[in-house]
C-alpha positions as CSV (number, residue, x, y, z in Angstrom):
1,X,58.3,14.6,-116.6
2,X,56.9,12.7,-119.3
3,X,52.7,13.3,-119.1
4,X,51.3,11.1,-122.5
5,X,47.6,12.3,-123.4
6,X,45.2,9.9,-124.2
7,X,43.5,11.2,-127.4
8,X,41.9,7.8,-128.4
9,X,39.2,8.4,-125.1
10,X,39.4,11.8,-125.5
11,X,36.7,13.5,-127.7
12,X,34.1,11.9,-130.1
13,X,31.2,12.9,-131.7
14,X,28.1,11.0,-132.6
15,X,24.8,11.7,-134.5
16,X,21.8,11.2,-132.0
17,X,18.5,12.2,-134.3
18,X,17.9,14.8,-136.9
19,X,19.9,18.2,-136.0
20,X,21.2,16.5,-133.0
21,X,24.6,15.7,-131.9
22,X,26.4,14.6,-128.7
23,X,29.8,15.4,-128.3
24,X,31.3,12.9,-125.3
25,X,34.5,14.3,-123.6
26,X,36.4,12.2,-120.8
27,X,34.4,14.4,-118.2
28,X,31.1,15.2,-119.6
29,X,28.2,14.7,-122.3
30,X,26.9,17.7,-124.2
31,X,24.4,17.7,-126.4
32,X,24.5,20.2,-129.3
33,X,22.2,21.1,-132.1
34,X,23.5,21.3,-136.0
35,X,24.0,25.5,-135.6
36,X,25.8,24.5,-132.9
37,X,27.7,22.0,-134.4
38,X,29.1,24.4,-137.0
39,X,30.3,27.0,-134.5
40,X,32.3,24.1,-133.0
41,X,33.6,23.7,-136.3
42,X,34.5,27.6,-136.9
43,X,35.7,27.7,-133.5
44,X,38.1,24.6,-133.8
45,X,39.1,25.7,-137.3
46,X,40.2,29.1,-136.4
47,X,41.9,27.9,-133.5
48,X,44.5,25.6,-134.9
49,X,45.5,27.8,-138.3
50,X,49.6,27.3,-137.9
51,X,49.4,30.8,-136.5
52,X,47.0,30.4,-133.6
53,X,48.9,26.7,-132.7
54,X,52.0,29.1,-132.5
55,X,49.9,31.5,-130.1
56,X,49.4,28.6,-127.7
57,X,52.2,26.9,-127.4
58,X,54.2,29.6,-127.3
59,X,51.8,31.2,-124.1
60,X,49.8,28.1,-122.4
61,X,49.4,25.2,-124.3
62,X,46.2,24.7,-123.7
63,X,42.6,26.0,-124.7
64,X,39.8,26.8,-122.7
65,X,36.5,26.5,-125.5
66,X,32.9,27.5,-124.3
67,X,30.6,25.2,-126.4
68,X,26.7,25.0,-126.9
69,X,26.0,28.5,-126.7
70,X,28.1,28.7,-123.6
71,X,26.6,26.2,-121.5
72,X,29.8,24.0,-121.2
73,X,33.6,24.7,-121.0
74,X,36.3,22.4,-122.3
75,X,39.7,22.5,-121.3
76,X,41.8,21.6,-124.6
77,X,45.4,20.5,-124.8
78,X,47.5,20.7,-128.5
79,X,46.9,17.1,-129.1
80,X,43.3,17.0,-127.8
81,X,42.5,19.8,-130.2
82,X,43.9,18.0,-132.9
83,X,42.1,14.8,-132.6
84,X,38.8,17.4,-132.2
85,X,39.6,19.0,-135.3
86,X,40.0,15.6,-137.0
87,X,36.9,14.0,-135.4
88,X,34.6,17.2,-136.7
89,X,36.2,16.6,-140.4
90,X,35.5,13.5,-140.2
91,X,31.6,13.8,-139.1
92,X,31.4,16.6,-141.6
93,X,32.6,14.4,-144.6
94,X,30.2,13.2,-147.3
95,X,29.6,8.9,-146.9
96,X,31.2,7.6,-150.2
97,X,28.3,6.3,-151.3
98,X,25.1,8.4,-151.2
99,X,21.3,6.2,-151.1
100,X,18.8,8.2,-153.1
């Protein structure tokens, strides 16, 4: 059984106003706030160090992540978590050019 995940639909993350983010995922909207934000980030960092990865796929291969304070839980597969971790590095990265 081949299953292909889509991770071009899967997870993105988008500035809404000042300190407020939404994070869409193929099944839901949340919104989160910029302390929020971050402990997505910690959260997302810590769980794909090369050890933790081993952890998962060696157990479950998946990830089930409470996010905004607990409010919402995301079911996470290897790939999806990867494209997470990339989209939050991405929306954490100073622009090139900075307007002063």
């Amino acid at each position: 059984m081949n299953k292909e995940i889509d991770t071009k639909q899967s997870y993105q993350i988008d500035y809404l106003t000042f300190c407020k983010y939404v994070l869409r995922t193929p099944n839901k909207t949340i919104d989160l706030s910029f302390p929020q934000m971050l402990e997505l980030r910690r959260k997302i960092n810590e769980l794909t160090t090369f050890n933790s990865l081993n952890r998962i796929v060696n157990n479950e291969n998946f990830v089930l992540l409470f996010v905004a304070d607990k409010e919402h839980l995301i079911f996470l597969e290897i790939p999806q978590l990867l494209k997470l971790k990339e989209e939050i590095a991405m929306f954490f990265q100073t622009p090139e050019t900075v307007l002063v």
